[in-house]
VEXKOLMI-211899 format. One record per residue (C-alpha): residue number from 0; residue in three letters; x, y, z. Coordinates in pm, whole numbers, plus 50000, padded with zeros to 5 digits. Layout:
<num->NUM&residu->ALA&east->X&north->Y&up->Z>
...
***
This chain:
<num->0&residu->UNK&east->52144&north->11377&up->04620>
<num->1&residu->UNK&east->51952&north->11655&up->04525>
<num->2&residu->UNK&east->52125&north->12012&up->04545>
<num->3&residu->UNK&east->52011&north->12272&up->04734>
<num->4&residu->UNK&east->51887&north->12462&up->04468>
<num->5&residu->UNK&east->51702&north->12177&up->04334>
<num->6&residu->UNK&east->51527&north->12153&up->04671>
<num->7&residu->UNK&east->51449&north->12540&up->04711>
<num->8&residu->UNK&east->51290&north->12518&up->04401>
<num->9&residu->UNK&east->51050&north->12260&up->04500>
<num->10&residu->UNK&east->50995&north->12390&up->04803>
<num->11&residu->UNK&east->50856&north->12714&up->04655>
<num->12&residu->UNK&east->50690&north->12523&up->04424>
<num->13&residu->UNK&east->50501&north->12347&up->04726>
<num->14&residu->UNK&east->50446&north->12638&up->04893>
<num->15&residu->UNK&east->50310&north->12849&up->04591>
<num->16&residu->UNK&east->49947&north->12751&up->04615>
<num->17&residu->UNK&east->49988&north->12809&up->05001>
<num->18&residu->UNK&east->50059&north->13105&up->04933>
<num->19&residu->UNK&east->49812&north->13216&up->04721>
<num->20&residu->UNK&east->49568&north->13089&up->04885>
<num->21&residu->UNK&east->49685&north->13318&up->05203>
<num->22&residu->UNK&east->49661&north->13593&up->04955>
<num->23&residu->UNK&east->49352&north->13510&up->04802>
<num->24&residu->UNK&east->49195&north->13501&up->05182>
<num->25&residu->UNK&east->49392&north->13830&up->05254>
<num->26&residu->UNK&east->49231&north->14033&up->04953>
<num->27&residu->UNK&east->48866&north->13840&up->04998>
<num->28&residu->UNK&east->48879&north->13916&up->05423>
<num->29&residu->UNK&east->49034&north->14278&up->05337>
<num->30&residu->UNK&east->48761&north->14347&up->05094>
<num->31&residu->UNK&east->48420&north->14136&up->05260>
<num->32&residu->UNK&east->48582&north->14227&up->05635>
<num->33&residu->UNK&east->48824&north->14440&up->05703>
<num->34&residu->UNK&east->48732&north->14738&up->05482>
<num->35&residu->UNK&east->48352&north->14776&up->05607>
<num->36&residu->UNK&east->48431&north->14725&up->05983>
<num->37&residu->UNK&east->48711&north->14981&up->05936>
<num->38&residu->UNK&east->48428&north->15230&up->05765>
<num->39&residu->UNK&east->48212&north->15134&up->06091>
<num->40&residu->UNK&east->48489&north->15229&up->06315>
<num->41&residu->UNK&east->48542&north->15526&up->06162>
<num->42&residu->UNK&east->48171&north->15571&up->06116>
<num->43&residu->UNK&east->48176&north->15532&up->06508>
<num->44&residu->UNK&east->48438&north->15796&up->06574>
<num->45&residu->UNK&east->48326&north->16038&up->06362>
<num->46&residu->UNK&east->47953&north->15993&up->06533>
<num->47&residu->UNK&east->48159&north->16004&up->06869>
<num->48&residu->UNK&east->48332&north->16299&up->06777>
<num->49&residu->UNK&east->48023&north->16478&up->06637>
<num->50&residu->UNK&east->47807&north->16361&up->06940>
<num->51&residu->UNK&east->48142&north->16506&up->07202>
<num->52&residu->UNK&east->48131&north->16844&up->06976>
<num->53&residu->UNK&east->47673&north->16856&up->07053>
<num->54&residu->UNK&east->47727&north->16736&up->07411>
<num->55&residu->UNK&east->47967&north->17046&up->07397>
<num->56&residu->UNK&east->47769&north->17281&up->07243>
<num->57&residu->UNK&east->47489&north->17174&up->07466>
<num->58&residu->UNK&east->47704&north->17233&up->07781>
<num->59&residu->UNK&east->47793&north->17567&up->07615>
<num->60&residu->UNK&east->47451&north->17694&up->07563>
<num->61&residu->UNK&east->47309&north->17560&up->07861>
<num->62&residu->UNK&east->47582&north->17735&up->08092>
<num->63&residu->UNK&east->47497&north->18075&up->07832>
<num->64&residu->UNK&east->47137&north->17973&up->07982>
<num->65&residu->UNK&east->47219&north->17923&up->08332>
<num->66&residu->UNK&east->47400&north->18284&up->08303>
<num->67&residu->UNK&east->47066&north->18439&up->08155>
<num->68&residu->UNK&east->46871&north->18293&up->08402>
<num->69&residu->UNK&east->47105&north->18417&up->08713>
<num->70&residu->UNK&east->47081&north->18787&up->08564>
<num->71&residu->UNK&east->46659&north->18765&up->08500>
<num->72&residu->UNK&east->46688&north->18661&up->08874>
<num->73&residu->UNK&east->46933&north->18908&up->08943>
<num->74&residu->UNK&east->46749&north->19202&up->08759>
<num->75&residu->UNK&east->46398&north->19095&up->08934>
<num->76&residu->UNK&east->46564&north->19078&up->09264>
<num->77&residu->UNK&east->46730&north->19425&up->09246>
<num->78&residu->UNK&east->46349&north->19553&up->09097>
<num->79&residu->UNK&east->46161&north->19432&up->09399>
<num->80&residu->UNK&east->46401&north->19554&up->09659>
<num->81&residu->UNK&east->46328&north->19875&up->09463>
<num->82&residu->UNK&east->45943&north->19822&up->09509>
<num->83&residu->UNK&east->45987&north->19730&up->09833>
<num->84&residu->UNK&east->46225&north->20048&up->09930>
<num->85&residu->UNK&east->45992&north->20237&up->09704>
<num->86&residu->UNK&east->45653&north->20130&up->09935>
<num->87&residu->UNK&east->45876&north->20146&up->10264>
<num->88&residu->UNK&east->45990&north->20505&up->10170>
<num->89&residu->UNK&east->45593&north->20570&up->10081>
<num->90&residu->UNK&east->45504&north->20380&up->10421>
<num->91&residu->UNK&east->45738&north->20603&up->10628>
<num->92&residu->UNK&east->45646&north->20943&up->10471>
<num->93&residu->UNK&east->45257&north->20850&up->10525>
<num->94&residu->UNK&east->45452&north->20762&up->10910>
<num->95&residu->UNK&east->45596&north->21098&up->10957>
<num->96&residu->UNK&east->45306&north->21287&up->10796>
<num->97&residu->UNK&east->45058&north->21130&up->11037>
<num->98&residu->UNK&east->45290&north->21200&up->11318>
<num->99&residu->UNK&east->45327&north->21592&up->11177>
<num->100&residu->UNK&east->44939&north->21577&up->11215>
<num->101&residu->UNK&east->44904&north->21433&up->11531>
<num->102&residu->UNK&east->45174&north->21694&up->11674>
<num->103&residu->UNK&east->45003&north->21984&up->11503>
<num->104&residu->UNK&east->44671&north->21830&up->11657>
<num->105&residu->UNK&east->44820&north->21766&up->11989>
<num->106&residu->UNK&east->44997&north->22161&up->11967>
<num->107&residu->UNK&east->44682&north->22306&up->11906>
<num->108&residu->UNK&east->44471&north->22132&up->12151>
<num->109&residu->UNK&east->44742&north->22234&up->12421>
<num->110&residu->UNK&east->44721&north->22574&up->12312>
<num->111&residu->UNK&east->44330&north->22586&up->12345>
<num->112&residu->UNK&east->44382&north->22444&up->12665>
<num->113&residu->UNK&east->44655&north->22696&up->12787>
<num->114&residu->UNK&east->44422&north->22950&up->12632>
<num->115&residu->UNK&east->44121&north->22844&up->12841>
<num->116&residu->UNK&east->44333&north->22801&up->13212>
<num->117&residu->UNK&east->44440&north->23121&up->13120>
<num->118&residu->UNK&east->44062&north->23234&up->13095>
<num->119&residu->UNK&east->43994&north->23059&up->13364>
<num->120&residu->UNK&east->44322&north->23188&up->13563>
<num->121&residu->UNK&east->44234&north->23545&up->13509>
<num->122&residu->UNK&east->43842&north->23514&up->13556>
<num->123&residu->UNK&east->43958&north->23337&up->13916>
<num->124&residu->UNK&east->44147&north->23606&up->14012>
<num->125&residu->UNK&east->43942&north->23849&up->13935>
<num->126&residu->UNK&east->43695&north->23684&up->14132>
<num->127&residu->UNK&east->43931&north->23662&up->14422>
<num->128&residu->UNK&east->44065&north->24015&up->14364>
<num->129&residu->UNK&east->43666&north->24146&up->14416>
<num->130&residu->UNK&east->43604&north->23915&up->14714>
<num->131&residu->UNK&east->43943&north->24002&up->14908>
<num->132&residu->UNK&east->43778&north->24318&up->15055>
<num->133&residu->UNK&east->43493&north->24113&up->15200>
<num->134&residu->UNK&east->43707&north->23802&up->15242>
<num->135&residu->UNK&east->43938&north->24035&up->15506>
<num->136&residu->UNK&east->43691&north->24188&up->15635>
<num->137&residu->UNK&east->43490&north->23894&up->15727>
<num->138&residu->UNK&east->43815&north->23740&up->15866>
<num->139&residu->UNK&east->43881&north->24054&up->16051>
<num->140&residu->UNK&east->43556&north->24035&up->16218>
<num->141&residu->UNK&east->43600&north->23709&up->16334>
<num->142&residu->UNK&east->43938&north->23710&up->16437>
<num->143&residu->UNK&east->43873&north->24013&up->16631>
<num->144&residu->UNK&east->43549&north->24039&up->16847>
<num->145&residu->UNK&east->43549&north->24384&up->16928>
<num->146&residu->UNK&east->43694&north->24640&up->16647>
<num->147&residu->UNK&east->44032&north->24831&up->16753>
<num->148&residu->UNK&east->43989&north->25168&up->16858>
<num->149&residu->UNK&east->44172&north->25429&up->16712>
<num->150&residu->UNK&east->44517&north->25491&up->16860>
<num->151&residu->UNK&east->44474&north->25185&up->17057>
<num->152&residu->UNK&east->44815&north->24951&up->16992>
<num->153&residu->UNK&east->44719&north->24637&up->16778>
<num->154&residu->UNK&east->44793&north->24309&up->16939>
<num->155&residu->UNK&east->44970&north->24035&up->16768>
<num->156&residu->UNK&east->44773&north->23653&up->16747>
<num->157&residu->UNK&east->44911&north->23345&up->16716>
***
């Protein structure tokens, strides 16, 4: 009977070639496999990372854009409320200075008129005042057929 040893030894001796060949597939897979998907991989990650860090930078610059844009629109919004105050302020003053004309117009043609009714007022009365002699005395004469005699009392009419 063999002894142990014996039997280890041919046991490793048996499983020598099995094991190089395992290591002769390790180094040929490692080199012809292994190391150029492991440069892919990390090809890929570094690509991933690079194309994370643009996406980003992209975000970045388009939310510095977006912020640009929203103060243009802010800065033409606040300029044509300003044109538009500007024309309404022009718009009411070209208001109130027609309506300051029209008043002034308006005063001064009621003055004229006042002016000529007063004319008129005091030429009517003065035409009244120099036909109030023969005005009464007309009335007299009709009211009263016969004229009053002189210390004769006057009689009332109704």
């Amino acid at each position: 009977m063999p002894s142990i040893g014996h039997q280890l030894g041919e046991l490793f001796l048996g499983a020598a070639p099995t094991v190089l060949l395992i290591l002769l597939f390790y180094f040929i897979l490692r080199t012809l496999f292994f190391r150029p998907l492991l440069q892919v991989m990390a090809e890929r990650d570094a690509r991933t990372v690079g194309a994370q860090k643009a996406a980003e930078a992209a975000q970045a610059a388009a939310a510095e854009k977006v912020k640009q844009y929203r103060e243009a629109l802010k800065q033409a919004r606040g300029k044509v409320y300003a044109e538009q105050e500007a024309a309404r302020k022009k718009l009411l003053d070209e208001r109130a200075a027609q309506l300051k004309d029209a008043r002034n117009k308006a005063a001064a043609e009621v003055g004229a008129a006042k002016d000529r009714i007063a004319v008129e007022l005091a030429a009517a009365r003065g035409e009244v005042e120099s036909t109030v002699v023969q005005l009464s005395a007309e009335i007299a004469r009709r009211l009263l057929p016969t004229p009053p005699r002189p210390g004769a009392p006057v009689r009332e009419t109704r």
